[in-house]
N, C-alpha and C positions, 0 to 999 in steps of 0.2 A: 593579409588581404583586407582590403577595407571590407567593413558590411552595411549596409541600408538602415541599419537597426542593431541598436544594441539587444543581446539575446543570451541564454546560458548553453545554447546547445555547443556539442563541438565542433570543431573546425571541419568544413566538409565544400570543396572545394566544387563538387555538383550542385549542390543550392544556390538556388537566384538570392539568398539575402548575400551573398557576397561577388563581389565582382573585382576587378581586375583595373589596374592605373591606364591599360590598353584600352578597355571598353570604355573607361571615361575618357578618353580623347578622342577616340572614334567615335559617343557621345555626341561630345561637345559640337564636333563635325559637322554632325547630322540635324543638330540643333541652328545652325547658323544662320535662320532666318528674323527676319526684324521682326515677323508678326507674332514671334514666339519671345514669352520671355521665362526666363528657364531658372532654378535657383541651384542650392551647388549641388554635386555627385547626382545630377539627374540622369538616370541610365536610358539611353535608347542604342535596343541589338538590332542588326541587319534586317533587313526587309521591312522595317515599319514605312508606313504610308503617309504623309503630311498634306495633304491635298486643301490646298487654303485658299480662299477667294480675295481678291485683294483688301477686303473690309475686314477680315478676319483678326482676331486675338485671342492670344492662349497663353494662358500664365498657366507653369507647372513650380511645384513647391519642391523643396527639396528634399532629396536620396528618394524620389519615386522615380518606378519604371515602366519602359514597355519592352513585352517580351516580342520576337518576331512573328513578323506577319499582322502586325496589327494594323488597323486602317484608319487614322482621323481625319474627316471630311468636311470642312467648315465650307458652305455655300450659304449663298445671298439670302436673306434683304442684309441682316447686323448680327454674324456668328463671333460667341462667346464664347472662350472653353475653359474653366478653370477647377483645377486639377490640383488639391494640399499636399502637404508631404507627407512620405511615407505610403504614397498610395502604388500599386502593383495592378498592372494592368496586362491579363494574360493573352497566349499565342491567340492569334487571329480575330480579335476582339473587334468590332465597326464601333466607335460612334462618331455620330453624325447630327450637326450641328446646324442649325439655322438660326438660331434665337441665343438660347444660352442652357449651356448644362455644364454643373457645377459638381465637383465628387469631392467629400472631406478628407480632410487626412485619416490618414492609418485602413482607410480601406482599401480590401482585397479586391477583383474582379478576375472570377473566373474564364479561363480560354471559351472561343465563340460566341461569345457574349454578344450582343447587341444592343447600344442606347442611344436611343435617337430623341429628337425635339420636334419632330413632325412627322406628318402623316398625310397620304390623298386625303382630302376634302370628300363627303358624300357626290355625289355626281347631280349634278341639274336635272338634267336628261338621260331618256334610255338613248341617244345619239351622241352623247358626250363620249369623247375617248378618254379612257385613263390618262393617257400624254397628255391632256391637257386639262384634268381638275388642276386646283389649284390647294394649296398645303394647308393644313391647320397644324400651326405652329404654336406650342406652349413649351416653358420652360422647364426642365427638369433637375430637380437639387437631390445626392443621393448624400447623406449626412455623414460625420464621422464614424470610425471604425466599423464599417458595412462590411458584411463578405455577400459578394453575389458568386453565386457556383458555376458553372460550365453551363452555356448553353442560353443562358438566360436571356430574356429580350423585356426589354424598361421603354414602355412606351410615354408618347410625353404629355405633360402634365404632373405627372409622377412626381410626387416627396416620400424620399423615403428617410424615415428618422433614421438618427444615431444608434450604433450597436444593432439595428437589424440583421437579419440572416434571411436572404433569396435564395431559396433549391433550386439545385440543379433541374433544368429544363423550364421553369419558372416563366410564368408571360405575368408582367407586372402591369396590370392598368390601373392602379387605384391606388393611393397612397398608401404608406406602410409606416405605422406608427415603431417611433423607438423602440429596441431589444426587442422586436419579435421575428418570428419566426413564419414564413410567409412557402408553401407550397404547392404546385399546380397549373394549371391553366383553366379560366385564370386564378392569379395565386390566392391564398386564402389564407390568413393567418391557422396555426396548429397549438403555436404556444408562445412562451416567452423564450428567448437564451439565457437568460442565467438561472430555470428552472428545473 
């Protein structure tokens, strides 16, 4: 069986670091759009969502994946999504796209996750309808080798360094410097990871 990554563990044909010559053509299938460009063994399983605006662009690196049910949302004014290899992108994950969010290789993203590039605008008026603020859009870059946990939500503006660690349930507003270790709402660094 091929795998995403070279690894020592043993052969275990339940793990997502291995897939099947099947899933890469089904894959490749589902990859078939022009606004996508995709590099090789990039895996995408059943039920993922591509929802692209016609301005849209997404470069994905290769042997990363999405598991099912995940949702990518590229809408208006100039959505960016770029995505290095080796990167894992868990069941039911949103991100959502207006400007540009950028994830390094070798990082994990935990299932339910949510990372988006915008937000409602404060409101004018106490007459204003939510339907109709308008977005504050900033970019969001989450660095090499990140593991973000289950649940978590990356709001935008957000840099988060290389080797950082997001806990599970984690709401990210504030940059997160390299190898550390970030938990809570909102998150709060606790320590280093290699400590």
């Amino acid at each position: 069986m091929p795998v995403h990554y070279e690894n020592n563990f043993e052969l275990d044909k339940a793990s997502e670091r291995y897939y099947s010559y099947l899933d890469l053509i089904k894959s490749k299938w589902r990859l078939r759009n022009r606004k996508i460009d995709s590099g090789k063994s990039v895996i995408v399983y059943k039920n993922v969502q591509f929802k692209l605006a016609d301005v849209s662009h997404i470069i994905i690196g290769d042997h990363s994946m999405f598991l099912p049910y995940v949702v990518v949302q590229l809408t208006k004014p100039q959505p960016s999504l770029h995505i290095g290899k080796h990167v894992g992108i868990g069941r039911f994950t949103h991100i959502l796209v207006k400007n540009k969010i950028q994830i390094g290789d070798y990082t994990r993203i935990g299932a339910f996750t949510t990372i988006r590039d915008h937000i409602h605008a404060p409101f004018k008026s106490k007459d204003e309808k939510i339907i109709q603020t308008e977005s504050l859009i900033e970019p969001v870059i989450i660095g090499k080798d990140v593991w973000i946990g289950n649940y978590a939500t990356i709001f935008p503006g957000v840099t988060i360094g290389d080797g950082a660690v997001i806990s599970t349930y984690a709401l990210v507003t504030e940059d997160v410097a390299p190898y550390t270790v970030v938990v809570g709402q909102p998150a709060r660094a606790v320590k280093m990871r290699y400590k």
